[in-house]
C-alpha positions in Angstrom: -101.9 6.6 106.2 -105.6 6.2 105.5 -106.1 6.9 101.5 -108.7 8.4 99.9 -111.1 6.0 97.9 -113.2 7.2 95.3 -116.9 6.5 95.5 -116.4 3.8 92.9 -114.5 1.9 95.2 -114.9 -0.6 97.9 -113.2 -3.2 100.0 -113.7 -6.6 99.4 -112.9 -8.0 103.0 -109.4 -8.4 102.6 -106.6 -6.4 104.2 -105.2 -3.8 101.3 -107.6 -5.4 98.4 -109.6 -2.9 96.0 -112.0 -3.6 93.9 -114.0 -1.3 91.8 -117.7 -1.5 91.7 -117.0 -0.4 87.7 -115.0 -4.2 87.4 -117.5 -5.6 89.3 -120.1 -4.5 86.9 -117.9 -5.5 84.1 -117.7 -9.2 85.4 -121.1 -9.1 86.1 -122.4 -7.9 82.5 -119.9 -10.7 81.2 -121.5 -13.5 83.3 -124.7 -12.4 82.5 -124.0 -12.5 78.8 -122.3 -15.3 78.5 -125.6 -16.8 80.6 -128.0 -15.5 78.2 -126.3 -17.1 75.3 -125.9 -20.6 77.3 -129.7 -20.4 77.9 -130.4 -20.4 74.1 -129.2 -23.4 73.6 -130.6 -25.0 76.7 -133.5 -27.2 75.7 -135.2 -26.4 79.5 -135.0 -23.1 79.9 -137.7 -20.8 78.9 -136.6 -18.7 76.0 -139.0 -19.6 72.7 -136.9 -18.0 70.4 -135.8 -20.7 68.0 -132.0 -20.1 67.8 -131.4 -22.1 64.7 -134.3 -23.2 61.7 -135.7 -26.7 62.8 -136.3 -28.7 59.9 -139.7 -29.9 59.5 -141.0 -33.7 58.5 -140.9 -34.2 55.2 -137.7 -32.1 54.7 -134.3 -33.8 53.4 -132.4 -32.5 56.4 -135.5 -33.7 58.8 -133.8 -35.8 61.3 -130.3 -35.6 60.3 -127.9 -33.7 62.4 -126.9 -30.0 61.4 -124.0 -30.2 59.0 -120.5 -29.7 60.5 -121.9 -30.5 64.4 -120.4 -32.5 66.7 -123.3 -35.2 66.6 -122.7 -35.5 62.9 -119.2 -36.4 63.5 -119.6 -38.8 66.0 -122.5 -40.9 63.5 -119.9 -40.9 60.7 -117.5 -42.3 63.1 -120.0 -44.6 64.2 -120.6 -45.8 60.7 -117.1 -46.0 59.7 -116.4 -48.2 63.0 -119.3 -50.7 62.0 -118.5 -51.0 58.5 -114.7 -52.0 59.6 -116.7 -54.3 62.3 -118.6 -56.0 59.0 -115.7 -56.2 57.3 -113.6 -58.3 59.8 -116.7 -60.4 59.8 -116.7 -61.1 56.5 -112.9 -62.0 56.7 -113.8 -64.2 59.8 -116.4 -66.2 57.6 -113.8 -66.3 54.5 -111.5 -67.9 57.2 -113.5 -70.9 59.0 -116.5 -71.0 56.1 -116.5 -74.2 53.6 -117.4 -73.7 50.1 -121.2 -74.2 49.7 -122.4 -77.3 47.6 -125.6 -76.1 46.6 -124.8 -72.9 45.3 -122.1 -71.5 43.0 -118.7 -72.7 43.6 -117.6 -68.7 44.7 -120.1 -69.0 47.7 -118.5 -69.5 51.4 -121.1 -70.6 54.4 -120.6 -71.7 58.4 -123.1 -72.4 60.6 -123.7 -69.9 63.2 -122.9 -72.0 66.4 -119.1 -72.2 64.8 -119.3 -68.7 64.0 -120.1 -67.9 67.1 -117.4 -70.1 68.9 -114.7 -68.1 66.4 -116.1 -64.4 66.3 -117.4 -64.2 70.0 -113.5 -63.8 71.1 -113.6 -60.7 68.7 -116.9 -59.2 69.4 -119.6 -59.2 72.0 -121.7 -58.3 69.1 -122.3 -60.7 66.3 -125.7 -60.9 66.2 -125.8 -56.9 65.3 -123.1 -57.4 63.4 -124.7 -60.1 60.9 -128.0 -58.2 60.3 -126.0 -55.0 59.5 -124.4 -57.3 56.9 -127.7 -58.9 55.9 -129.0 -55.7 55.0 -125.9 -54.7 53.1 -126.5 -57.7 50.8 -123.0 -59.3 52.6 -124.5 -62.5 53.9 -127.9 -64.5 53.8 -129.4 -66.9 56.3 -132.7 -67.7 57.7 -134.9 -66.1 60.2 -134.7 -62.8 61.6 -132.6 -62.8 64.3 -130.3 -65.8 65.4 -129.8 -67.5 69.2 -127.0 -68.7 70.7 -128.2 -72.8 71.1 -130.9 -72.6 69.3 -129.7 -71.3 65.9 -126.7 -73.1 66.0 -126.8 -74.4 62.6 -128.8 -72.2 60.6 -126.7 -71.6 57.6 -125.1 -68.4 57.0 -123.9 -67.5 53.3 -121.0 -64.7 52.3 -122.9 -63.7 49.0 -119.6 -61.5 48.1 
């Protein structure tokens, strides 16, 4: 009843279970492998070969993610979410603004208290929202950043 086993085999505790040491190797050599490659890409561990050509300061590519990564994705989705987010403000100050009697007859303004009021339902966010804008040449108004109460009537202009 007993059977043979070669020297390359063992039991592994249970009742009628075989395991050779050679597939144990195997598994072994494949976790330590796949290890190895894990650790080059682990910013902690102590491997100093550079896996992949860090661009330097000055470069074009210096601090811009590596074309086709994940993180490169995720900032043009980022972008493409604010720009919709400027948009809709821009529609939201079409909506509620007057036509400004100072400037051209095109121009739309609203004070930023009754912006507020309106957009706040929409987005937690307007602040952000409005100097993203200002710095796409979208809107103008005074200051650099505006406060709930105290900027409440600081003009705000739709230049487009």
């Amino acid at each position: 009843m007993d059977e043979k086993k070669s020297p390359d085999q063992l039991m592994d505790g249970k009742v009628g279970c075989i395991v050779s040491v050679k597939g144990l190797k195997d598994n072994w050599q494949k976790w330590s492998d796949h290890h190895k490659e894990h650790q080059k890409y682990n910013p902690f561990s102590h491997d100093t070969r550079p896996l992949a050509v860090v661009p330097q300061r000055g470069h074009d590519d210096y601090g811009k993610p590596l074309q086709g990564s994940l993180t490169e994705q995720r900032g043009k989705d980022a972008h493409t979410h604010i720009s919709r987010e400027v948009q809709e403000l821009c529609e939201v100050i079409k909506d509620i603004g007057v036509q400004a009697e100072k400037q051209d007859e095109s121009a739309i303004s609203v004070e930023f208290g009754k912006l507020f009021e309106r957009y706040v339902t929409i987005s937690n966010k307007l602040v952000g929202i409005l100097l993203r804008a200002r710095k796409q040449k979208l809107v103008d108004f005074e200051g650099e950043m505006l406060w709930q109460g105290k900027d409440d009537h600081v003009v705000i202009t739709l230049l487009q």
